[in-house]
PLY file of the C-alpha trace (Angstrom):
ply
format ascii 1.0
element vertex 501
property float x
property float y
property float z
element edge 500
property int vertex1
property int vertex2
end_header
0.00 0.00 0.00
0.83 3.55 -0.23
-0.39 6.55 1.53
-1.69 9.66 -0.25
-0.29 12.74 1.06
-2.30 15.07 2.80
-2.63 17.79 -0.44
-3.37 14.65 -2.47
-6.31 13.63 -0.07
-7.20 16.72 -0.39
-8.78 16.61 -3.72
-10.48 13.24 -2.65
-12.24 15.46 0.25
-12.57 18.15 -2.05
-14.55 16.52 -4.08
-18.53 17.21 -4.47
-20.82 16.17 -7.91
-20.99 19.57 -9.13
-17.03 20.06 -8.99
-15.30 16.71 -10.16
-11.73 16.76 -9.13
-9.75 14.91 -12.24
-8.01 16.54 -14.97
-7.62 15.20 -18.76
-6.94 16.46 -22.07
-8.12 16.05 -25.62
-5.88 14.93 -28.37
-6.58 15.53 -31.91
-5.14 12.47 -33.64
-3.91 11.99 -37.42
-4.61 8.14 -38.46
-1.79 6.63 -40.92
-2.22 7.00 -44.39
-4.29 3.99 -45.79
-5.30 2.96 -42.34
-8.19 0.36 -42.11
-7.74 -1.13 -38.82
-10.35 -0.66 -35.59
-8.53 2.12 -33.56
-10.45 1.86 -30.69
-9.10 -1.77 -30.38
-5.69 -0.69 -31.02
-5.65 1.55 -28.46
-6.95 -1.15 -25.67
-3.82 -2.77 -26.67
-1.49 -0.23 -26.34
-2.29 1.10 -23.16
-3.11 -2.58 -22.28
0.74 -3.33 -23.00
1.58 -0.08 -21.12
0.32 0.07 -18.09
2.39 -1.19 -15.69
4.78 1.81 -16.79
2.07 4.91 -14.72
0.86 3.26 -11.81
-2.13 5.44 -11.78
-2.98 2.78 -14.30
-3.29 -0.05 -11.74
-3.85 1.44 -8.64
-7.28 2.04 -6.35
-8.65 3.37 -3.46
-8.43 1.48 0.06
-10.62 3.58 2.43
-10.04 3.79 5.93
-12.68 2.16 8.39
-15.04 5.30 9.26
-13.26 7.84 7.41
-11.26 8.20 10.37
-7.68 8.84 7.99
-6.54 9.54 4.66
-7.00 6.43 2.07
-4.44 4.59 0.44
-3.66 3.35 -2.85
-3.46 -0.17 -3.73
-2.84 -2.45 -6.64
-5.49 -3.83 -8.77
-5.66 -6.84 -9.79
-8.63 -7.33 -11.69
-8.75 -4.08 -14.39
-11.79 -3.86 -16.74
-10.00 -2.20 -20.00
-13.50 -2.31 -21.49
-14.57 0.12 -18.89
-11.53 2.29 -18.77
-11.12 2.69 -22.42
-14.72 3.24 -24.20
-15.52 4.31 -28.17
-17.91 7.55 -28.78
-18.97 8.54 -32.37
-19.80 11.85 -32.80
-22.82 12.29 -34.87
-22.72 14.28 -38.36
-21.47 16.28 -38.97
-18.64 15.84 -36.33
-17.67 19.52 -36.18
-14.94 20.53 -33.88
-17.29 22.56 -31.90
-19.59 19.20 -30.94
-16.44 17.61 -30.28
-15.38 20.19 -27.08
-18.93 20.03 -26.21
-18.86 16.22 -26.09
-15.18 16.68 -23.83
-17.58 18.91 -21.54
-19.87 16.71 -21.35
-17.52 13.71 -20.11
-15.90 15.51 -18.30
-18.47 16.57 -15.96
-18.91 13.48 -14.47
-17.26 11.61 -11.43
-14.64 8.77 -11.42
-15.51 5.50 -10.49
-13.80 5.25 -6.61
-13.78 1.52 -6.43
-11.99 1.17 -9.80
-8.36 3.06 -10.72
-9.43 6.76 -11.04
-8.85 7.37 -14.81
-10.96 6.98 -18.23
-9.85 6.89 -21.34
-12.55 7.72 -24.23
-11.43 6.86 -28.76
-13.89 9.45 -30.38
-14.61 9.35 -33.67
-17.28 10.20 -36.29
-15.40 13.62 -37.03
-15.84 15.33 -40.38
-12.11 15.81 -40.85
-11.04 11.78 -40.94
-9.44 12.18 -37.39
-10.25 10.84 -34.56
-9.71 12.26 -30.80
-8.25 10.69 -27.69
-9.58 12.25 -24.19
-8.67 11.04 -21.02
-8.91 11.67 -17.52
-7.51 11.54 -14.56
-8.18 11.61 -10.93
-6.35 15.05 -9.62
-5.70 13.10 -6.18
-3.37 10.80 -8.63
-1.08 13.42 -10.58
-0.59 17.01 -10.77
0.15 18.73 -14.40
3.98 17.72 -14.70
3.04 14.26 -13.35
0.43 14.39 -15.86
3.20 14.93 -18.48
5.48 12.08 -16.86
2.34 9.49 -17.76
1.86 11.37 -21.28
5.99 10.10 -21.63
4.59 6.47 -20.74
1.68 5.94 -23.14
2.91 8.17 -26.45
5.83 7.66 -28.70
8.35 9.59 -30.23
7.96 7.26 -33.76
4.79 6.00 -35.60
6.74 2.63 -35.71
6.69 2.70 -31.72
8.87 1.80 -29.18
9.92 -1.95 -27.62
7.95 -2.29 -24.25
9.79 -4.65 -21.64
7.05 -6.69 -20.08
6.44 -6.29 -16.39
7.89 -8.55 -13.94
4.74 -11.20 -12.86
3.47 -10.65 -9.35
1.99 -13.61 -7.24
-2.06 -12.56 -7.05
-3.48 -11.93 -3.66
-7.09 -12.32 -4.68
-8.25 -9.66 -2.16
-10.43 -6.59 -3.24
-9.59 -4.66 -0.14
-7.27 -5.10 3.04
-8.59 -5.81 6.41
-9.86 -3.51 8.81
-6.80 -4.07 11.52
-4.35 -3.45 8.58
-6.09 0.07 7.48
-6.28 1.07 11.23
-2.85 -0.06 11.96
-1.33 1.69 8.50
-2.97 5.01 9.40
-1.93 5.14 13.04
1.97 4.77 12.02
1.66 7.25 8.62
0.29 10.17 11.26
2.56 9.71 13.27
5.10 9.96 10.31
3.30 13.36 9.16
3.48 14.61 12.56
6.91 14.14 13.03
8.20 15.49 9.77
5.09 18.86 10.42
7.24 19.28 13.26
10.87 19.22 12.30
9.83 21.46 9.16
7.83 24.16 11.71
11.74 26.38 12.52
12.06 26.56 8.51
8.45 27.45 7.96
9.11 30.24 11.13
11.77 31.73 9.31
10.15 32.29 5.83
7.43 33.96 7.02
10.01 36.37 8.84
11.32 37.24 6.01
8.25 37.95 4.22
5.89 39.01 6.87
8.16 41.09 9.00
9.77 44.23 7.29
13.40 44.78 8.40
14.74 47.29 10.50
15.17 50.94 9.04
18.53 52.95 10.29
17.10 54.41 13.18
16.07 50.72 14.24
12.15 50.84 13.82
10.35 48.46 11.67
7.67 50.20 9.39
4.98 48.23 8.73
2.41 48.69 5.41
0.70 46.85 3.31
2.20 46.10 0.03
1.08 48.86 -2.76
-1.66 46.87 -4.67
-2.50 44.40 -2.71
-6.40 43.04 -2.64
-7.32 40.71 0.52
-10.25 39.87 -1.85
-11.30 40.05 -5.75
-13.49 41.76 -7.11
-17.16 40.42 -7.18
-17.66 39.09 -11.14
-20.23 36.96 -13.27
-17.64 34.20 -12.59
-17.27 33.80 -9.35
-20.31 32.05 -8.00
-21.75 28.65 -6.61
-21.36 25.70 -9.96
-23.19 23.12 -11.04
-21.63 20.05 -12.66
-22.47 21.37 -16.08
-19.00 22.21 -18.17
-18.55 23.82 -21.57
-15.25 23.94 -22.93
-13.01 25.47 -25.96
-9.74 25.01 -27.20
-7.62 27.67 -28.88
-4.33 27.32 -30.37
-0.79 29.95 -31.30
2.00 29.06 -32.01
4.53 28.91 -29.91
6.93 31.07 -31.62
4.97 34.01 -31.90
4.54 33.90 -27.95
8.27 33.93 -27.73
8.83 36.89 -29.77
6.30 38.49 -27.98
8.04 37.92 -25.02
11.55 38.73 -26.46
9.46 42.04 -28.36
8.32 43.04 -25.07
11.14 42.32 -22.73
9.02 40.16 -20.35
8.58 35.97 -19.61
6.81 33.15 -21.59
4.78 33.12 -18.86
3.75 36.76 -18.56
2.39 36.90 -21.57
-0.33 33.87 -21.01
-1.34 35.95 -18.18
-1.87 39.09 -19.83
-3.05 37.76 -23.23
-6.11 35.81 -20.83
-6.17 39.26 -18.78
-6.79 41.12 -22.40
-9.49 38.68 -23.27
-11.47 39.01 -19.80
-11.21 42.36 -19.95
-13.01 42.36 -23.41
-15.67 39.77 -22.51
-16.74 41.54 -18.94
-16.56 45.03 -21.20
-18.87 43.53 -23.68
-21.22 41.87 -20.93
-21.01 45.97 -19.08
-19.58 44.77 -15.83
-15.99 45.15 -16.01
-15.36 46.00 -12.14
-13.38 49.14 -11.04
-10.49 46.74 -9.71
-8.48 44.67 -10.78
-8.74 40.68 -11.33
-7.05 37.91 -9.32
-5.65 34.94 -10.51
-5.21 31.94 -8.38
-2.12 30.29 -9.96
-0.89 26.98 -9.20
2.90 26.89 -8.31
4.84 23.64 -8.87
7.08 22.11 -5.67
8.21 19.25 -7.74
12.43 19.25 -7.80
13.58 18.97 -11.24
13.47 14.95 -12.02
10.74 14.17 -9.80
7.83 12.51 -11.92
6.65 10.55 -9.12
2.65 10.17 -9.65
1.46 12.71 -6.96
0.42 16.39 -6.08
2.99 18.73 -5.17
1.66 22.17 -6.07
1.24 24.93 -3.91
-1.40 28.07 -4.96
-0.86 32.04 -5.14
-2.66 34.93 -6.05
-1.71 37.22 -8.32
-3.38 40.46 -10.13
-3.76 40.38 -13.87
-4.36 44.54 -13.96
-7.35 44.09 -16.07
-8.58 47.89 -14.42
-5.93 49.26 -17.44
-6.60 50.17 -20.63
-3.36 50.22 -22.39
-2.77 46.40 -23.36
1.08 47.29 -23.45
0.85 49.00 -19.80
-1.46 46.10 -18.48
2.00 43.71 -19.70
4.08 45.48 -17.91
2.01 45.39 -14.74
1.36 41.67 -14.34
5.06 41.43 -15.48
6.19 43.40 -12.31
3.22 41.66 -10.32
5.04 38.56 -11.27
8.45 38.88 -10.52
7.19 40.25 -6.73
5.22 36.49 -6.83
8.66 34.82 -8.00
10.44 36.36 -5.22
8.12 35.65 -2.40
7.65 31.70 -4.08
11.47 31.57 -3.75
11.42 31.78 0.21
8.64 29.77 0.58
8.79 26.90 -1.53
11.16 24.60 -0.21
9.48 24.32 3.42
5.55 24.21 2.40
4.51 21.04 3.77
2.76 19.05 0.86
1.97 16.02 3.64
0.39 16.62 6.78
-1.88 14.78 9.64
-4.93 14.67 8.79
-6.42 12.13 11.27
-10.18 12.12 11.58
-10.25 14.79 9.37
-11.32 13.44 6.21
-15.45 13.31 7.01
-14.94 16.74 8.64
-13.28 18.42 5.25
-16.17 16.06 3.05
-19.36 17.23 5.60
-18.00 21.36 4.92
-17.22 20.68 1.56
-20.85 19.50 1.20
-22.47 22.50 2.86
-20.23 24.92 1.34
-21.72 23.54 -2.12
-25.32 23.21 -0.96
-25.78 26.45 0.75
-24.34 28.21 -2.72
-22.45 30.50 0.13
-19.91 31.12 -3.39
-22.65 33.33 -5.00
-22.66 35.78 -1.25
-19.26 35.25 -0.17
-16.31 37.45 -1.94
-13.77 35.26 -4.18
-10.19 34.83 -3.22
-9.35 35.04 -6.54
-11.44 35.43 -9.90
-10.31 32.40 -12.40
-7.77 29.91 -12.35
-4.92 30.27 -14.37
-2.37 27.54 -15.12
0.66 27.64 -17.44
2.35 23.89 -17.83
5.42 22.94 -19.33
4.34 20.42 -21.85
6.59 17.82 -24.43
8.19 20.29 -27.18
8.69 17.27 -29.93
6.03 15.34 -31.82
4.36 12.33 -30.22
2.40 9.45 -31.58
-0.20 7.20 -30.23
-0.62 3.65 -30.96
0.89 4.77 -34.51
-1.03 7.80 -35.09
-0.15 11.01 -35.32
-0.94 13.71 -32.03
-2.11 16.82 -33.53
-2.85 18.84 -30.46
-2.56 18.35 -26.66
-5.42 20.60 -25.36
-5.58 20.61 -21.36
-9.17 19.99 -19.40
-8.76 21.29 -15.74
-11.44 22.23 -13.27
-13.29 24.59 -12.30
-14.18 25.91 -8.65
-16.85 27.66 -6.40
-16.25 30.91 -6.69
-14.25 30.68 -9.77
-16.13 28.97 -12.56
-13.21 29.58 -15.13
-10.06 27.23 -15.25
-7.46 28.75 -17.93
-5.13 25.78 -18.52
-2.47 26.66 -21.08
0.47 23.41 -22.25
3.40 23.77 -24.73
3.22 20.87 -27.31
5.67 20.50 -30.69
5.79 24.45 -31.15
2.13 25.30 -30.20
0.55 26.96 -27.26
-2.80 24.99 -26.46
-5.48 26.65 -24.02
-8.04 24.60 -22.58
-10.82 27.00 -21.01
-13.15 24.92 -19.14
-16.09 26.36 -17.10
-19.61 25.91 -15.87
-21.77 26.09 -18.35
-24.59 28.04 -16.09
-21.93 30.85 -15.12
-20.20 31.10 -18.55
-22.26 29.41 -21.83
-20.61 31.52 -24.37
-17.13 30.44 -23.37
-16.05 30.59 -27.07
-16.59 34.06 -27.51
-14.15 34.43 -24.53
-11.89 32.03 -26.33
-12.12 34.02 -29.46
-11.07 37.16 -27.50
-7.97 35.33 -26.08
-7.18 35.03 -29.85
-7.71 38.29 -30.44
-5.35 39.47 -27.57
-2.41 37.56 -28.61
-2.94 39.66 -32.26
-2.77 42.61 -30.25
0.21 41.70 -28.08
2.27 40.29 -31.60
1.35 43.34 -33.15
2.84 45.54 -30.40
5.58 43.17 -29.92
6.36 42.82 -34.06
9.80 45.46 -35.09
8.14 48.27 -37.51
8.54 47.66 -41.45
10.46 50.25 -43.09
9.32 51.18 -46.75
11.88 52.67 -48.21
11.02 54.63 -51.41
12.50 53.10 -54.58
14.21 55.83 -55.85
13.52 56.97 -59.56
15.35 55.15 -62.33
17.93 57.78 -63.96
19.68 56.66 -67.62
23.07 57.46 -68.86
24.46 56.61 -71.94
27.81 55.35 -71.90
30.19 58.32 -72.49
32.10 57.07 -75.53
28.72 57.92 -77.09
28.05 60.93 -75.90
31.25 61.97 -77.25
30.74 60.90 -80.77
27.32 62.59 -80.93
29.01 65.66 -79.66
31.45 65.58 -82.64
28.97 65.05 -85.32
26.92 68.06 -83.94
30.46 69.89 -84.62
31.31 69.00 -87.60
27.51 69.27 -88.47
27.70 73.28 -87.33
0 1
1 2
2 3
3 4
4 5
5 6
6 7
7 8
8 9
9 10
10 11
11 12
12 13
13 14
14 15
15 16
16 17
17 18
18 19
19 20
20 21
21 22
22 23
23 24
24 25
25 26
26 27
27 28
28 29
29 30
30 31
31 32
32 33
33 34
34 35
35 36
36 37
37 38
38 39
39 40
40 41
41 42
42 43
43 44
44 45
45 46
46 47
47 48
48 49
49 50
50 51
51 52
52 53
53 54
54 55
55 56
56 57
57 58
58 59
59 60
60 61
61 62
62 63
63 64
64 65
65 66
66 67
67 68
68 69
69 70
70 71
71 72
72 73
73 74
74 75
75 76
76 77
77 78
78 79
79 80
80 81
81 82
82 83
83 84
84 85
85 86
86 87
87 88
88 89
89 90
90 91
91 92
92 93
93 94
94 95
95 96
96 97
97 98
98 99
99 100
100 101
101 102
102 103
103 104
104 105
105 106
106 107
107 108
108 109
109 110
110 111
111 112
112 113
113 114
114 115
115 116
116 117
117 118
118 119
119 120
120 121
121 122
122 123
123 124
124 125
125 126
126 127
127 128
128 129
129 130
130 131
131 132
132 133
133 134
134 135
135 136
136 137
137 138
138 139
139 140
140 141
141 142
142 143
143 144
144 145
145 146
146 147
147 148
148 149
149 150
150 151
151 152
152 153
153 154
154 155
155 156
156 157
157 158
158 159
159 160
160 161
161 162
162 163
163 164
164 165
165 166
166 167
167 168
168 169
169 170
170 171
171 172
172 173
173 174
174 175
175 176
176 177
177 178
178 179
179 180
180 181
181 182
182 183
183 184
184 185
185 186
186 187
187 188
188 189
189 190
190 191
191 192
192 193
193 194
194 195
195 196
196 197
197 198
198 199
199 200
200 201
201 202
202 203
203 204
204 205
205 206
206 207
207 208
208 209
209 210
210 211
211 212
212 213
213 214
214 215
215 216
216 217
217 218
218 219
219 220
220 221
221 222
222 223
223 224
224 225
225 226
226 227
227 228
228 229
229 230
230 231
231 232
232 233
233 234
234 235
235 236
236 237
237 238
238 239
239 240
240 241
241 242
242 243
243 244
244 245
245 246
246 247
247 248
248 249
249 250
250 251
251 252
252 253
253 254
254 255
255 256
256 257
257 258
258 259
259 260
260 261
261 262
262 263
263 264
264 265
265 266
266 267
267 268
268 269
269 270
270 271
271 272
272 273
273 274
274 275
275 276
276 277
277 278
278 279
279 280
280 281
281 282
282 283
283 284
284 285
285 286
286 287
287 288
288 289
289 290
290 291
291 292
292 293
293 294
294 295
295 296
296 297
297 298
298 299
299 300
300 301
301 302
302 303
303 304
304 305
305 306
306 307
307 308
308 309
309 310
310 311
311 312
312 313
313 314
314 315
315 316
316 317
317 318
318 319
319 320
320 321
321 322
322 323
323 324
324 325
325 326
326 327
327 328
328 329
329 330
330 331
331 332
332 333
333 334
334 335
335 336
336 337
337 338
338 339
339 340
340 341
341 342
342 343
343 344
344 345
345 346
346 347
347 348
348 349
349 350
350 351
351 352
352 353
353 354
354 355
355 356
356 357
357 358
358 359
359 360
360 361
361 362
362 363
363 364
364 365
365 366
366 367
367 368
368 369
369 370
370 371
371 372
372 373
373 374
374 375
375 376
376 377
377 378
378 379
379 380
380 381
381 382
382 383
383 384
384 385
385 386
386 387
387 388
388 389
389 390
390 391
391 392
392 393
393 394
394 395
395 396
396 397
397 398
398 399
399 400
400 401
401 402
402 403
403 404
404 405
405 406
406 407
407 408
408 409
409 410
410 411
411 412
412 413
413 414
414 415
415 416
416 417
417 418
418 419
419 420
420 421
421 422
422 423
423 424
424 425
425 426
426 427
427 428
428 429
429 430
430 431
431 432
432 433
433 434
434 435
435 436
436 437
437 438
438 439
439 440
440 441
441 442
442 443
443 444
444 445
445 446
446 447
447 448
448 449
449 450
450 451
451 452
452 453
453 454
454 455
455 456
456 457
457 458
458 459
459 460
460 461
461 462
462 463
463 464
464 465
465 466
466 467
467 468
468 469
469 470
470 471
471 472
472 473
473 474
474 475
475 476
476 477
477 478
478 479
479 480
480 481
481 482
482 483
483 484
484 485
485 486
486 487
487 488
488 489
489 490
490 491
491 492
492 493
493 494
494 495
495 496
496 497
497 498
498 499
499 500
């Protein structure tokens, strides 16, 4: 067995039926030239022959005895493929727009608990002769970069494939869960464990919070304390940020990559930056045209990666800040500049903080607690009274930068599906794949059903920014063609007029 951390728990706890906690993305797929195989059936054997290289392919949920600790994951030994890997055909005419609305449609509904916590779905039917790979994933299972160490696992860098080593065989146990006394007896040692390691972390923790938290010392030895210029305990009250439902629209958009570099090389600001403000740009456009724009700015909550560089271990560690996207400015080149600056100040404070936030903790006899307020937080709609933290989720992930292949065809696109909140019915997912930028805005339908027209203004931003960010053309005037005869004959003709005279 192994214990989920506390943060990964978390999104178990979470976890209500009008906000699902998995991730996924949609994959537009190329078939093979002269392909007439079944590629549903191809891809139960690939990820059949696969699996053993992601455990969140073969793992499952062990529940503690009353809720009275976190769960743990064990193997499974008995996987239905026919159930994790099902065949949709779009009807005609299979339009990329019935396709995202199909992806919100899946993906508004829960995992399976008593089965590993991922779906995968083959769609086909689509007017263009692809087909379309989405798949799902329990959030409690992987973050976004472990979501990119299982995309390593199950695509190819060939059409031709890759030799898959076999795993090792295991002797069955033929038990669908453990015993009671082991459950008890796991959870009583892991908090202990958490507790322990809470407590020898507590002196680091102390002193990064000094150094944000308590200003230093000015020459005559006083400490002045103020708030720091800009800063919003809460956002802004918006159209967005209100109770969901478990209804989801979605929309993918698509630049390429190298435009958003020269942006950002144009401009003199990050990669990153510049998904901010191009997603600022296009909120500001759609709350302008829907007349309520507020006077201050928007807040995004932006997930922050722990993860040391290597780690691809199949877990959450991800931390969340706040940051303004200066939507209250006009100027799209000013607005930039400002998240820019608000960005770097995030950077900096991240840096002291990040290697001592505890991503495990005790959670004993918490987990019905967090599930019983998660519950009346959702049923009481307190979201559509209370005032947001933060107006939308926004997400920026490192994806693969080379083309991929699955089960020999071709992967177009690697659009992310994330999740939206109460309080913040817009997830902004954004993921780097073979020299495109994909965004994957996902939403609740009831708080945002024209989400394309917002995805259509994101578009529109990045023109704006490229524009700005694009060196001037200089037109130089061609200048008018002037014709001399050689001089040899200009001298004869000035002789004959001589002679002539």
């Amino acid at each position: 067995m192994k214990h989920l951390s506390g943060i990964d728990s978390a999104f178990l706890h979470l976890e209500s039926p009008e906000m699902p906690m998995h991730i996924g993305s949609l994959n537009v797929l190329d078939l093979p030239d002269g392909y007439s195989g079944d590629f549903f059936e191809d891809t139960q054997a690939h990820i059949r022959e696969r699996m053993h290289m992601a455990e969140v392919f073969t793992r499952k949920l062990a529940l503690m005895p009353l809720d009275l600790s976190n769960p743990v994951w064990v193997d499974d030994e008995d996987i239905d493929l026919d159930y994790h890997i099902r065949r949709v055909t779009l009807p005609k005419p299979g339009s990329n727009r019935q396709l995202q609305q199909y992806v919100a449609r899946l993906h508004s509904s829960l995992l399976d608990r008593s089965r590993p916590l991922w779906e995968f779905f083959v769609i086909d039917g689509l007017k263009s002769g692809q087909v379309a790979l989405y798949s799902k994933v329990h959030h409690a299972g992987i973050d976004g970069q472990a979501g990119v160490a299982v995309a390593k696992a199950i695509f190819d860098l060939a059409p031709t494939g890759r030799h898959i080593k076999p795993p090792r065989p295991r002797a069955r146990r033929n038990q669908y869960q453990l015993g009671t006394a082991e459950l008890l007896g796991a959870a009583a040692r892991n908090t202990v464990n958490q507790t322990v390691a809470l407590v020898k972390s507590l002196p680091l923790m102390a002193g990064a919070v000094k150094t944000v938290f308590i200003p230093p010392k000015d020459v005559n030895g006083k400490r002045r304390w103020s708030m720091p210029k800009g800063f919003q305990v809460f956002a802004p009250k918006t159209s967005l940020n209100v109770a969901i439902t478990n209804q989801r629209t979605f929309a993918g958009r698509t630049v390429p990559l190298a435009e958003v570099k020269q942006i950002a090389k144009g401009l003199g600001v990050s990669l990153n930056d510049v998904v901010m403000a191009t997603t600022a740009g296009a909120l500001r456009t759609y709350l302008i045209e829907n007349n309520e724009l507020p006077a201050k700015p928007l807040v995004a909550a932006v997930p922050v990666s722990l993860r040391q560089e290597g780690d691809s271990s199949a877990n959450n560690q991800v931390s969340m800040v706040t940051m303004g996207l200066a939507t209250h400015i006009r100027d799209p080149l000013e607005r930039l500049q400002a998240i820019s600056a608000s960005s770097a100040k995030t950077k900096e404070t991240m840096a002291r903080f990040k290697s001592v936030i505890p991503t495990d903790f005790p959670l004993l006899a918490a987990p019905w607690l967090m599930s019983a307020v998660a519950s009346l937080f959702s049923r009481s709609r307190l979201a559509n009274v209370m005032p947001p933290l933060a107006n939308v989720v926004i997400s920026n992930v490192a994806g693969i930068p080379v083309q991929l292949y699955f089960a020999g065809a071709k992967v177009v696109s690697y659009y992310p599906v994330s999740i939206p909140a109460h309080s913040m019915a817009l997830n902004v997912t954004v993921q780097s794949y073979n020299g495109r930028l994909d965004y994957g805005l996902i939403a609740c339908r009831r708080a945002l059903p024209d989400v394309n027209e917002l995805a259509d203004a994101l578009l529109a931003e990045h023109r704006i920014l490229l524009d700005l960010a694009a060196p001037p053309v200089l037109v130089v005037a061609e200048a008018p063609k002037v014709t001399h005869r050689p001089a040899v004959k200009r001298a004869k003709r000035v002789n004959r007029v001589a002679a002539a005279a």
